[in-house]
Structures are given as C-alpha cells and as structure tokens.
N, C-alpha and C positions, 0 to 999 in steps of 0.2 A: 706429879713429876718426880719427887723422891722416892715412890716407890717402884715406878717406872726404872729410875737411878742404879739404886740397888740391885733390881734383880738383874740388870744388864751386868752391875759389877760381878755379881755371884758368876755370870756368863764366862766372864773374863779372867775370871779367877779361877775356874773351872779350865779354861784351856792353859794354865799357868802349871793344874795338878796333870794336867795329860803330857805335861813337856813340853807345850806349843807357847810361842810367843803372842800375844793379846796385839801388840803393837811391832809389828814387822822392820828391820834394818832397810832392809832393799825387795825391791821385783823388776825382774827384766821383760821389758814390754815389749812383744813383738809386732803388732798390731793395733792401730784406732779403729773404734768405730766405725767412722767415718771412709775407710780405707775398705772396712770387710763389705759395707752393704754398697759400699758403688762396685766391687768386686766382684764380688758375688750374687747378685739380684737376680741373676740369668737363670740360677738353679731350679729345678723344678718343684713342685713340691716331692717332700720325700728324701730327695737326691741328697748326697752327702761328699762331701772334698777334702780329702785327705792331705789338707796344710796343718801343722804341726800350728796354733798359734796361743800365743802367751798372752793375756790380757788381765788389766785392773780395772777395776771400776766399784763406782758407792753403790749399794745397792736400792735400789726404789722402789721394788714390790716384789712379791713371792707368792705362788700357789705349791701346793704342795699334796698331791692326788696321793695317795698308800708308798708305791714303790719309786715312782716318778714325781718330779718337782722341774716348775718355770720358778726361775728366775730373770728381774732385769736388772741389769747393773748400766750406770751411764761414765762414761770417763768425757774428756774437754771437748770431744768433738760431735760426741750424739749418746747413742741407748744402743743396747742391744739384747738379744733371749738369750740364756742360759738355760739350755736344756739336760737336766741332771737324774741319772739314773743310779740306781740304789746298785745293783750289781754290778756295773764300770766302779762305780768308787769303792763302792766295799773291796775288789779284785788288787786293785791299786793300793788299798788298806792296809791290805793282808799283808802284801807283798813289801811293803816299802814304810809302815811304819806311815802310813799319813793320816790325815783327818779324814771320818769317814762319813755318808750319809746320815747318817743317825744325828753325829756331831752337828754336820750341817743343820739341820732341822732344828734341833735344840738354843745351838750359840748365835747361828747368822739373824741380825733382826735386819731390819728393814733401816736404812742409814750404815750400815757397815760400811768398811772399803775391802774389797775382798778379793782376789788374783787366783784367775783358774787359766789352765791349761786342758786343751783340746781340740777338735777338729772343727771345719764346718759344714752343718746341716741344716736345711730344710725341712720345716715339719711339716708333716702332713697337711696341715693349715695354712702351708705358705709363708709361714714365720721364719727369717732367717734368723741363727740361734747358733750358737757355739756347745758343740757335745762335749762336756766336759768331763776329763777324767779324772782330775784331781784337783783340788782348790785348797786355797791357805788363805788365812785370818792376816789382815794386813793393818788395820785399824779396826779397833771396837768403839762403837759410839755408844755415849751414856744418857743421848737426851734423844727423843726421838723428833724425826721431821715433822714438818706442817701436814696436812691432813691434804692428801693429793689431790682428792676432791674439789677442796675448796682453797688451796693453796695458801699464799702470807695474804692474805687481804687488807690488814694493818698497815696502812701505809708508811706509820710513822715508823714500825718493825720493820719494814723492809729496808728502811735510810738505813736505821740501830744496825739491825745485824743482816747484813749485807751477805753474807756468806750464805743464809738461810733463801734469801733474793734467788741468788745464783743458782742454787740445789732445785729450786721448787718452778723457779718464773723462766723458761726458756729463754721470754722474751730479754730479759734483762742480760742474760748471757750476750745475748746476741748488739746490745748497746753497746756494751765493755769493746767486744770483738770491732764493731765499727769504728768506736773512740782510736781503736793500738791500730787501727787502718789507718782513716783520718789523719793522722799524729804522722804516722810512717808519713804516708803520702806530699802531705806539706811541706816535711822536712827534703826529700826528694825532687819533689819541684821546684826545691830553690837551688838547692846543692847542685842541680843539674844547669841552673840557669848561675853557676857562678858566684852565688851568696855562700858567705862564709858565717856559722854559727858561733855564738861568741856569749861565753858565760860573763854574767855582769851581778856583783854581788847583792845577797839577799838581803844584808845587814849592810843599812849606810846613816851616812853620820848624818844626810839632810835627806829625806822622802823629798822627791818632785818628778814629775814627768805628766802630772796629773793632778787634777782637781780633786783630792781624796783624803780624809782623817786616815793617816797613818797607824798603824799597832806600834805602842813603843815599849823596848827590854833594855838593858842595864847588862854592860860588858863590865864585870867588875874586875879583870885586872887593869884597864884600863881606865876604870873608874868613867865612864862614860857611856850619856844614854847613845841607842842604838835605832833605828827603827828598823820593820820589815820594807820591804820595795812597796811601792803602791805602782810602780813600772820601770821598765828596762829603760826607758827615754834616752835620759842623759849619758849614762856610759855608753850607749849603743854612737849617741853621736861625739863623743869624744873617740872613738877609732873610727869613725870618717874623720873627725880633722887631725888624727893620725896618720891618714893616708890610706886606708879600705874603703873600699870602693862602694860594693856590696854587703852588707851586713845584718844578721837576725836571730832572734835569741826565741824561742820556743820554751814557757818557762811558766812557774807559779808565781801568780801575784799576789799582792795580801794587801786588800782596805776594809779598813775598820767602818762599816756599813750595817746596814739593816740586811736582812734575811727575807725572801718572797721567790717566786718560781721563774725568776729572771735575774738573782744577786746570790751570790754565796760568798763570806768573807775573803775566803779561798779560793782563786780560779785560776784559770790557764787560757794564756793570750801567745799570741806570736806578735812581736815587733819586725819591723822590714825598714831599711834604709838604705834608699839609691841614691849613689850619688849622682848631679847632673842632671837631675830632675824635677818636678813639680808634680802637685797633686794632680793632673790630670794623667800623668805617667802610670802615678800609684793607682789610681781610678782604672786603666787599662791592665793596670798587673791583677787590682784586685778582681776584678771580671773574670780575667782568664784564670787565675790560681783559684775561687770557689766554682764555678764550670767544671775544672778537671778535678776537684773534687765530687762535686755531686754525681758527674758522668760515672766516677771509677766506684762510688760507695753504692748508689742507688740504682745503677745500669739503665739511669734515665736522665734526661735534662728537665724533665716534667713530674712532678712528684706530689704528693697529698699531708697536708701539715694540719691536722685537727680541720678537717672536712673542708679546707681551704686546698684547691689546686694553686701549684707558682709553676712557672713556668721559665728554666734560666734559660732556654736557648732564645729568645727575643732580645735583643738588643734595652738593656736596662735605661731604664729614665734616669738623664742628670736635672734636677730643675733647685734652683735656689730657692734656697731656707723662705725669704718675702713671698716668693712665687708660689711657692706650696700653700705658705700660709694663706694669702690670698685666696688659692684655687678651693681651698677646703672651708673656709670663715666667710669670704667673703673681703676679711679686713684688709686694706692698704696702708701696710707703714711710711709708705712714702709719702702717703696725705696729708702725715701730722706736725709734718718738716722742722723734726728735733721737738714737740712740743710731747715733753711727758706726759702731764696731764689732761692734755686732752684725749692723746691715745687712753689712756687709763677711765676716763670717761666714753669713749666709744664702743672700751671692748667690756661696758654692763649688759648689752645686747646680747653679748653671746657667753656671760656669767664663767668670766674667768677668774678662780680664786689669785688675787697676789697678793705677795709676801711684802714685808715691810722694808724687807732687804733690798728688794728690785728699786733701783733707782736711776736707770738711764734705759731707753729705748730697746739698745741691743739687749739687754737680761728681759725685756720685756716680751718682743720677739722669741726670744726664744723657751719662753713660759709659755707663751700661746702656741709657742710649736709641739711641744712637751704633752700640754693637755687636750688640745684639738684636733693635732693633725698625725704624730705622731702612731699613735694604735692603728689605722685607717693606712696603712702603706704594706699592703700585703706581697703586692710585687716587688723584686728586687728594685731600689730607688734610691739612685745617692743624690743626698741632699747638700746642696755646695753652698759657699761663702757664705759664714757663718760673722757673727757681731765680734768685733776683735776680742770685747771684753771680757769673754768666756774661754776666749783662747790665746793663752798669752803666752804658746810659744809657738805660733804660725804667723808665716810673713804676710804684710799687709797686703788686700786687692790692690792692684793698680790702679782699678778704676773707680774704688771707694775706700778711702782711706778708715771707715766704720765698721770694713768688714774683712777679713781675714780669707785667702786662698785654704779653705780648710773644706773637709767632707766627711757625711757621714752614711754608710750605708743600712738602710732599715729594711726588712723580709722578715714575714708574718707580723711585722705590729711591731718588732723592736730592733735598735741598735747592733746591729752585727759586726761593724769597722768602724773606725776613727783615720782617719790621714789627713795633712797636709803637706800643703808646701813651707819648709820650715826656717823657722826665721834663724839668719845668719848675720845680720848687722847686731856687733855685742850692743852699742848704744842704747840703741831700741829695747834689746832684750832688760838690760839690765834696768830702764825703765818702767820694763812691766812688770819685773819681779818685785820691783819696791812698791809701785802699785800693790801687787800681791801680799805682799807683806805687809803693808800696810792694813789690809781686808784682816789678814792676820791677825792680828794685831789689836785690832776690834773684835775679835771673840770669833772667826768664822776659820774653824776649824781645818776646815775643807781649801782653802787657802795655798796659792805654792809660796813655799817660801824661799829666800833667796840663797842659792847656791855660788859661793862667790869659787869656787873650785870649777867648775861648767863656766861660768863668765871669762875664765884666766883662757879655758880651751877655744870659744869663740875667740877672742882677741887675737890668738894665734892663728885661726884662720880658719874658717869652714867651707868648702866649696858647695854651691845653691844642692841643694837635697829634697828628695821628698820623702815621709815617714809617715806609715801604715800601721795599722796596730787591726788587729782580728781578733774578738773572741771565742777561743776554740769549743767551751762549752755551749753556747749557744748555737754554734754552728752544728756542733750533734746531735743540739736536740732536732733541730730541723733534718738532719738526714736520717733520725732513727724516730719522727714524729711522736719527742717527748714532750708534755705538757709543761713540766715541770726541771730545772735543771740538777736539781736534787735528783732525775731518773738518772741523768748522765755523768756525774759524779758520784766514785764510787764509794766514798766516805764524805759524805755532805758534811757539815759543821753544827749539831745538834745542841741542845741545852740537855747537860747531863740529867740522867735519870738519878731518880731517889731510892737506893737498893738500901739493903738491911747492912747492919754492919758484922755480921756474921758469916765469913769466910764462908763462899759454899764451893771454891773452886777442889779439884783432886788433889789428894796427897801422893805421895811417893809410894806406902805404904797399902793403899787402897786397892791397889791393882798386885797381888803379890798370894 
C-alpha cells in the first residue's frame, strides 16, 4: 500500500511540475449519467450526437489499446464509457495548453475523480460513451479501490469505511438513496395531513419517554449532568397541552444498549401525537402511513424480506398480547388468576428462561411474548393491550385495569411501532413514575425516572391523545431487504480500531 502511495504521489506531483492542479477548485457539470443513457439509448451503434457535454466522475476501470483507450468513470447517478482518442486530445493539446493523452495514460489511475468534456457516441459495440476531447485531473487518489472483482467483502470494512461501501457495492448506494426517500416521504405524509414538526432538545436534564439506560455528559458551565434523549415523548406532549393539535418530530435517538442487527446505540424514530384520539386512531394512521410508504419505495404492496414474502395490502391482524401468546404456546394467563407461581410453574413445559427480576404476571406475559411468539410474527400484526406494568405512560383498558390501551406492531420477527393511548390523569401518572423510580432506585438502570417538569404540564391539562413512535431504521431494512441495521445506517457505532501511532495521514508538503 505505501508503495502503491508514493508512486500515485510522484503522479500528482508530476502534474503540479506540468502546471496542472493535482486537486481541482471547481467543474461545471453539465450532464448525469443517468440523464445521458435514458437520453440517448436510441442511438445506433456507431451513431454519434453532437451535444457539447461536461461531465465528472471517479474513475472505475480503464483499457488502453496503442492510440485509443475506454474509460469508466461513475458520478451519483450511474457509470458511463469514456471513449478517448490519442489524436482529438493531442489536437486540443497543442492548441490550448491542456493535458494530453500521453498524460492521461501515465497519471489517471483507477479511483481518480476526473472531468472531460465532449460529445455523444455510440460505439461500434453499442456502448454508449462520451468522446472525449479534453479532460482535467480533479482529484488524485493515493490509495487504490477494492479489487472490482471481488468487491469490500469484509463486512466489518464496509460499516468502517463506508465511503469504500458506496464506490465499490451499488447495492448499498441504492439503501442510502431509499433511506433520503423514505425520510422525505414520512415527513410529507404528515405535513400534508396537518402535523406540525417540532424540534424537542437532545440534551435534558431527566431522560424519559422510554424504558432505556440513558448516555450521560456534564454541561460545565452549568455545572450540571446532562443526558442524551432516549425519546422525543414528553416535549412532544407538553405542546399538545400547549394547545397543537397535531405534532411530530423525526429525529436521532440515543440508548445506551447493547449492539446486534436489530439495535444500534444511535437510531432514528418518528414520534406522532394526535390529539382527540386513542390508540386504535394511531393503529389506523399507522397502517396507512407504512402502506404509502412501501407502495412509493418498493412499487409494490407485496415484497420479499430474506426469502420471507409480507404482504401489506391485506388488512393487518390486531389480536392482544394473551391472545397471541395463547395462539402460539398454548399458555392461558387467564388460568392462573393472579397466581405467580403457579404460572411460572406451568410455563417449564415450554422452558422459558426468567429473570429474577420478573415478579408479577404482566412482566411475565410479556417475557413469554418476547421469547416464544415474538420472532414467529412475520406478517404485519399489532399486538394490543399490553400489562400496565411495562408501560407506565399509556392510559389504563377500560375493561382491565392490568392492562394498558397500548400496541405494538411486529413485520418480519421484530418491533417496528410502539403507540398508545396516552395517559392524561396527572394522579395516575405521577404514581407510576414513583413506582418507576422506585425500580430505580434498586439498581434497574433501565427505569423512567420521575420528571416533575412533564407532571406540572399534565396538571395543566392534557386533552385524551394518542402517541406513535416508528423505527425508521428498521423500517428500511425491510424496504431495501437488509439483514442487518448496520446495512441501513450509514455510520453504524463501531468499537474503535487499534491503528499505529504513527501519523500516516497527507501532509501539505507532499503533494507540492
């Protein structure tokens, strides 16, 4: 590689003694890729079209026959040929003081980023190709690409260095491009539907909205710890009982979590808050807001997620949390009428690890939802009224006071939404937060603890609401069928590498 290094510099240093700039100020683009070959396709072979056009691009490969040379160079939207002739450029040489063939041949490697001007032609072969008359050096690259062949196969390299991902793996291009779809789109369908976006701070003085170990920093002129959000929750409902109606924040979240191909410390969610509402509202919103997504990203309602068909245009299954578990175990919680132990004794049958932690029914419930039934829900399925205990900030069933108006939607095997219908009696709330804090309290990390700033806003007055939450990465992996969420995140959260301590980045002086 450093020898590889070197002789690129020597390259680059060499168009520095010709007069030529190594690293280019600007180039005026007149054409994409993408533009010339839906444009142009019709041409014959042979045929050539006298459009003046300007183009940049890195380059990817090169042959180079005596007098004649292909080039490909790709810019953001595809590839194209560069068909290069030794007498057009030398002509242009002469005459104007430019870089000539020869040059080419010698400085351009494969990885450059390089800007030619010229017409367009069809080759003999049917290759559509830009004839080029004159080209300039716009970047020199000093490390060469991956081996085109056999591309980044490294997986852990393609998270690292993501740039190499983009150059070499189409497909990953084409994830990114989904994701700034996706993103647009969402934001669109609410905007259009009257929701107003509403930034809600990163840095708060109490993490809650969620069952989550927080990241905690230190404002020092304030002299006071800080955390990152673990979600938008609470401000989002402090302007409903402000008086917005509608509201939703599309945003980065941060829990200090474990790392696997369904968690990254780091991710990106949308919150949604109607007011007027309850979670079968949200349950209706959320249906139709991922529908018009899938329909506009994948031009289908029917789609293949790791050799798994789903199918969103069928009317999606609502069945409760007992129900499910039932229909998949076998087990009836309603059999063991409040008795812990005996439940815990019936579910050796079907050898469900629990925790020492779980000590009432509802956490048990939904342990066995988690281990048995959860993975097994491949079609879109929201799973409603949930054990109050796990959610202590959705308003109680009506018709069980042990279970909460709450939902979660699961497609391909995991969690894609959270919503309820959200509790508005401060009494209550404030209840379950001392509960919570309590849990706190005793060492359980994960814990909400109490925000007496959100309690002072309920007291003021909340009108009945329902709140949605969506994981926007998860959601792309299913529309661009990634395995992994680290495909869909463009800078995953790695454990640093061990490098040398020996400076091997460019100097100023090195290119000169």
């Amino acid at each position: 590689m450093s020898e590889i290094r070197d002789a690129r510099l020597l390259k680059a240093n060499s168009l520095v003694n010709k007069g030529f700039e190594p690293y280019a100020e600007t180039f005026k683009i007149s054409h994409s890729t993408k533009f010339l070959a839906e444009k142009f396709d019709y041409l014959d072979n042979g045929q050539e079209f006298k459009l003046d056009v300007a183009l940049a691009g890195r380059v990817l490969a090169k042959r180079v026959m005596g007098k004649i040379a292909f080039y490909t160079i790709a810019d953001q939207e595809g590839k194209i040929q560069l068909y290069l002739e030794k007498k057009i450029l030398d002509d242009f040489e002469i005459n104007a003081k430019l870089l000539s063939f020869e040059d080419l041949k010698e400085i351009v490697d494969i990885g450059d980023w390089i800007g030619v001007f010229g017409t367009i032609k069809k080759t003999n072969k049917g290759e559509l190709s830009i004839k080029v008359s004159k080209w300039e050096m716009l970047s020199k690259s000093l490390q060469p690409l991956p081996d085109k062949w056999h591309g980044l196969t490294d997986i852990e390299k393609r998270y690292r260095q993501r740039y190499l991902d983009l150059i070499v793996n189409p497909l990953s291009k084409n994830v990114f491009k989904t994701r700034a779809k996706c993103i647009s789109l969402i934001r669109r369908w609410l905007d259009e539907k009257n929701f107003l976006e509403i930034e809600t701070p990163i840095l708060q003085s109490e993490a809650g909205g969620a069952e989550a170990r927080p990241f905690i920093t230190h404002h020092n002129t304030l002299d006071i710890p800080l955390y990152l959000r673990i979600a938008t929750e609470l401000h989002l409902k402090r302007m409903v009982v402000g008086g917005f109606e509608k509201v939703y924040e599309l945003g980065r979240i941060f829990r200090n979590e474990g790392i696997s191909t369904k968690h990254n410390p780091e991710f990106t969610s949308v919150e949604i808050y109607q007011a007027f509402s309850n979670y079968i509202d949200m349950m209706n919103l959320t249906e139709d807001l991922i529908r018009n997504i899938v329909s506009s990203c994948c031009d289908s309602l029917v789609i293949n997620y790791q050799e798994k068909v789903i199918d969103f245009s069928k009317p999606w299954k609502r069945i409760s949390m007992k129900d499910v578990v039932m229909e998949y175990t076998g087990i009836d919680f309603d059999s063991f009428n409040g008795d812990l132990n005996k439940a815990i004794k019936d579910l050796e049958k079907i050898n469900i690890e629990i925790s020492p932690k779980i000590n009432t029914l509802g956490r048990l419930l939904n342990e066995v939802f988690e281990q048995k039934v959860e993975s097994q829900l491949v079609e879109p399925t929201f799973v409603i009224d949930y054990p109050i205990e796990i959610s202590p900030l959705a308003r109680p069933h009506p018709e069980n006071k042990e279970m909460v108006q709450r939902f979660e939607l699961f497609i391909a095997g995991r969690e894609l939404a959270n919503a309820f219908s959200e509790l508005i009696d401060p009494v209550d709330q404030r209840q379950r937060m001392q509960l919570q804090q309590s849990l706190r309290d005793a060492g359980d990390l994960e814990a909400h603890c109490i925000d007496e700033d959100f309690l002072q806003a309920l007291e003021i007055g909340m009108p009945p609401t329902g709140g949605l939450g969506i994981g926007i990465d998860r959601l792309i992996m299913l529309l661009t069928n990634s395995p992994s969420i680290r495909d869909v995140i463009p800078f995953p959260l790695l454990k640093p590498e061990i490098t040398s301590t020996k400076s091997e980045k460019l100097t100023s002086n090195e290119v000169k």
